[in-house]
N, C-alpha and C positions, 0 to 999 in steps of 0.2 A: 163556776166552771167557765161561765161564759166570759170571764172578764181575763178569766189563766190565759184563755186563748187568744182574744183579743195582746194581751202582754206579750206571749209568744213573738204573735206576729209581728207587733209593731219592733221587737227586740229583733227579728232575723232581718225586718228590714232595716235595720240600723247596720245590723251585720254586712248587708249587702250593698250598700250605701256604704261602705270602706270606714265606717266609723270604729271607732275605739271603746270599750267598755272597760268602766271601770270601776272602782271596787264598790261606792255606793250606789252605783245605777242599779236598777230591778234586772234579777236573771233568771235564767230559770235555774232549780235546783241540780239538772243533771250539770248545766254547763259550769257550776260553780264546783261539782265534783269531778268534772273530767278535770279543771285546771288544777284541783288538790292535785289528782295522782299523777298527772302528765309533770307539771312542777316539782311536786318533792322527788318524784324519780327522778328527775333530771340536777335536783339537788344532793340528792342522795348520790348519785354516779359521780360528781364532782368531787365529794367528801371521798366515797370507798375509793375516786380514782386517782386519790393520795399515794393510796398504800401499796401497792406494785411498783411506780415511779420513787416513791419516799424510801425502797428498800434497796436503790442505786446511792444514791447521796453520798456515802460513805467510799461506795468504789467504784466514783469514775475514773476514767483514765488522764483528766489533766484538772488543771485548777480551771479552767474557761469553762470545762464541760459542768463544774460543780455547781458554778455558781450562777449557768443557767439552766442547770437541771431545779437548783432549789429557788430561783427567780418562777418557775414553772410550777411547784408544788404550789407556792404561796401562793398564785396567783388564781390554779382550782381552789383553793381554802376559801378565796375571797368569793368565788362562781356558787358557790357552794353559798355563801351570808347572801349576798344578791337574792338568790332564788328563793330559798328561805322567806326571807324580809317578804317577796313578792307574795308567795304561797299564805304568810299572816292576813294580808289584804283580805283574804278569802276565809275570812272567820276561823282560824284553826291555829292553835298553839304550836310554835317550835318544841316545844318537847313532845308536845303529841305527836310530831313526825317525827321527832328522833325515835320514839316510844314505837312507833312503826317500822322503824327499819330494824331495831334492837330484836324485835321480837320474830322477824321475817315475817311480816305481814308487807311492808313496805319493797317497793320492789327498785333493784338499778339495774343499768348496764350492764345485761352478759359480760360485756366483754373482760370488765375487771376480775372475772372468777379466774381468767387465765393466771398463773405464773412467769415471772420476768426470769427466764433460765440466763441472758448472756446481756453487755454492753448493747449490743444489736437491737435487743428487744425495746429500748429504751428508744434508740432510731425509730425504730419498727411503730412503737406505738404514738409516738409525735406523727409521721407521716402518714399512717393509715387511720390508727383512731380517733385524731383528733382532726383529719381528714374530711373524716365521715361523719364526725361533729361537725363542722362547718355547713357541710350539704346539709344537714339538718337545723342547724341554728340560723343562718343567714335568712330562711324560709320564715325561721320563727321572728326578728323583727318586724317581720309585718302581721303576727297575728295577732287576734281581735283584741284580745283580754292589752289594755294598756300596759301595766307594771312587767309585764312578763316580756313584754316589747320592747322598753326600754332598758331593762334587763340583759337582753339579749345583744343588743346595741355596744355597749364595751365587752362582753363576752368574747361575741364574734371577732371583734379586733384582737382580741387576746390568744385566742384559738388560733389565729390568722397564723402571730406569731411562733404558738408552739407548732404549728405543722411545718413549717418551713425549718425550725430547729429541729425536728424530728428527722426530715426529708436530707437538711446539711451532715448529718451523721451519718446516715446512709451512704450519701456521696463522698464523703471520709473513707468509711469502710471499703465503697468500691471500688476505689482508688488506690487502697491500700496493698497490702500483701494479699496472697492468692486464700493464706488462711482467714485476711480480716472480711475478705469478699465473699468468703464461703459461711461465714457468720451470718454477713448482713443475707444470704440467702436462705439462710434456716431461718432467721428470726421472720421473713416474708411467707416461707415456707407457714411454717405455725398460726402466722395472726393474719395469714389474708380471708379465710372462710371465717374466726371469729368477727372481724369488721365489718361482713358483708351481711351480719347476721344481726351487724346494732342496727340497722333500717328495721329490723321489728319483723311480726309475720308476713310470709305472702299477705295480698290482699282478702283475697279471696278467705283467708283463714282471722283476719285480722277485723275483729266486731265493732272496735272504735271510729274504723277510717271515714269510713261513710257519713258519720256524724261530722267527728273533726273538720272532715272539709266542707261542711254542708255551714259550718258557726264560725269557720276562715282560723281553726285555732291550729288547723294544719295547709297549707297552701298545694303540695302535692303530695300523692300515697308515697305508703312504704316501698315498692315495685319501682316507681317515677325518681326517689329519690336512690335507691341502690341503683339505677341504669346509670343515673348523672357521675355515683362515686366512680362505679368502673369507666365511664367513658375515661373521666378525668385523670385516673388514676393509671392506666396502661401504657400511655405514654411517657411517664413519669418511670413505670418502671424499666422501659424500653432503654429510656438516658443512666439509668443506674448500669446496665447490662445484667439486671437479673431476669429470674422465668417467673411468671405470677404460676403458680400450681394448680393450675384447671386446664386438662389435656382439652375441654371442649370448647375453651375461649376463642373466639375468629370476631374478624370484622364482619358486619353484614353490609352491604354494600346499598342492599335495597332498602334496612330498617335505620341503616346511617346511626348505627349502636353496635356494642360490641357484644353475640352472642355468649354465655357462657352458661357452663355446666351446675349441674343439680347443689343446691346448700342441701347439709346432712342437718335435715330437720329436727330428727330425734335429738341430736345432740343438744340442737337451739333449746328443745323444751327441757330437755334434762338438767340442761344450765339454768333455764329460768327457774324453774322449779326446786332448785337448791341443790342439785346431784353435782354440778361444774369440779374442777380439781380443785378451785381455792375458794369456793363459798363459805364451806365452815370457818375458816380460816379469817375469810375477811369479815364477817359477822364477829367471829369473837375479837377482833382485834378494837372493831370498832364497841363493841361491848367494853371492853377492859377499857378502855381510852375515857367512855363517859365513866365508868366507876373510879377509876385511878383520878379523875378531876372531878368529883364531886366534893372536895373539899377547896380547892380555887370557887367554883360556883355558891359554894356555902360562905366563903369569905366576902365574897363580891356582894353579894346579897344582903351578908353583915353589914357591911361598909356604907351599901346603899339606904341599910334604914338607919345607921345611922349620923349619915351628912342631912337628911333628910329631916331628923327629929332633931338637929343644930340648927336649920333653918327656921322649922315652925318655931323653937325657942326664942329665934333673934326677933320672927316676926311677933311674935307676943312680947316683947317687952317694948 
């Protein structure tokens, strides 16, 4: 017991000392299990955050729009391998996270339970939740765990990218006709309380944060990072000329942030919990997706034993 502790300490002060940990160094058992979940969820969001944007592809409205709309899928697919790859470092098989998210044990972002109703929503979700990814990922470049760090590192540029393409749509629309304006206002209208809900729970409700930021695998809470999305984000929609939907939103002059009104909590758990409009939906899609390719992986795996058993041949002779 006395050497666990000794471990501990010498390990937080590594932590705090701005070192990096990585995958063969000694940890402790919790922090190698908060990176499992904190990772594959954020692996897992990348993958289901395919299928919302992937069910545009077919009908945008120009060939420019299409081809970085699906420049944009491909690019979560790869956010998705990154993570992954990173989360093996951590002793745990990629199937057993897929095996985890298949079965909803595995948890992602709320936000993808939503539904892509209009062109707008595609705006909508470049500029807001990939937004609110950035305030989130940027943070994570610097935490502890090495691989997830580095990981992070072209993400965030990539991310950089899709919000600013999200945000040019917008400004399209609001520019456009009075109906293409009134689009881009529904689609703000709908996804501004989901986005403001992927910062995670309040603090105060939220059992990991105190940890997280005590081992640098989070740099500021849930509370600290939603205050940054809305500073950033009201402005932005000041220059579009729409209304963000929160009648209690106002500057504070004294807390130099922008006050706003109550998140509908219930709904946050509801969606995590698997109630959302598209959770079933996007569980079975991603279910069908591994079943319908399980004969590509059965191929691949043929192939690999046997180039495999051509080499040990060559080498034997």
């Amino acid at each position: 017991m006395e050497k666990i502790v000794d471990q501990e300490a010498a390990f937080q002060a590594r932590i705090d000392a701005g070192e990096k940990i990585e995958p063969k160094d000694w940890m402790p058992e919790k922090y190698r299990k908060t990176h499992i979940r904190q990772i594959s969820q954020h692996a897992h969001s990348e993958i289901v955050g395919m299928l919302p944007e992937g069910n545009w592809i077919t009908r945008t409205p120009t060939l420019r729009r299409k081809v970085g709309l699906l420049a944009k899928v491909q690019d979560e697919a790869g956010h998705g391998l990154y993570l992954y790859s990173a989360a093996e470092t951590l002793g745990i098989s990629r199937d057993e996270l897929f095996h985890q998210l298949h079965i909803g044990k595995a948890k992602y972002s709320s936000i993808f339970n939503y539904p892509t109703m209009t062109w707008a929503d595609i705006g909508a979700i470049g500029w807001l939740v990939d937004g609110a990814a950035i305030i989130n990922q940027v943070m994570l470049t610097r935490t502890s765990f090495g691989p997830y760090a580095r990981a992070m590192v072209r993400i965030c540029k990539e991310e950089s990218f899709h919000q600013r393409q999200g945000y040019e749509i917008m400004l399209t629309l609001c520019e456009g006709t009075p109906e293409q304006k009134a689009m881009a206002q529904d689609a703000l209208n709908r996804w501004w309380w989901p986005s403001l809900m992927m910062f995670g729970p309040r603090d105060a409700e939220s059992p990991n944060t105190e940890q997280s930021v005590k081992w640098k695998i989070k740099r500021k809470t849930n509370d600290e990072l939603r205050q940054q999305f809305i500073d950033i984000t009201i402005p932005q929609a000041e220059i579009l000329g729409i209304t963000v939907p929160d009648p209690d939103l106002k500057w504070n002059e004294e807390r130099q942030h922008y006050d706003f009104g109550e998140i509908d909590w219930d709904e946050f758990w509801q969606v995590v919990k698997g109630n959302g409009p598209c959770n079933k939906e996007r569980l079975q899609a991603r279910n069908d997706a591994w079943n319908n390719g399980a004969w590509v992986r059965n191929a691949a795996r043929a192939h690999a034993e046997k180039r495999a058993e051509k080499e040990r041949t060559a080498e034997a002779s």
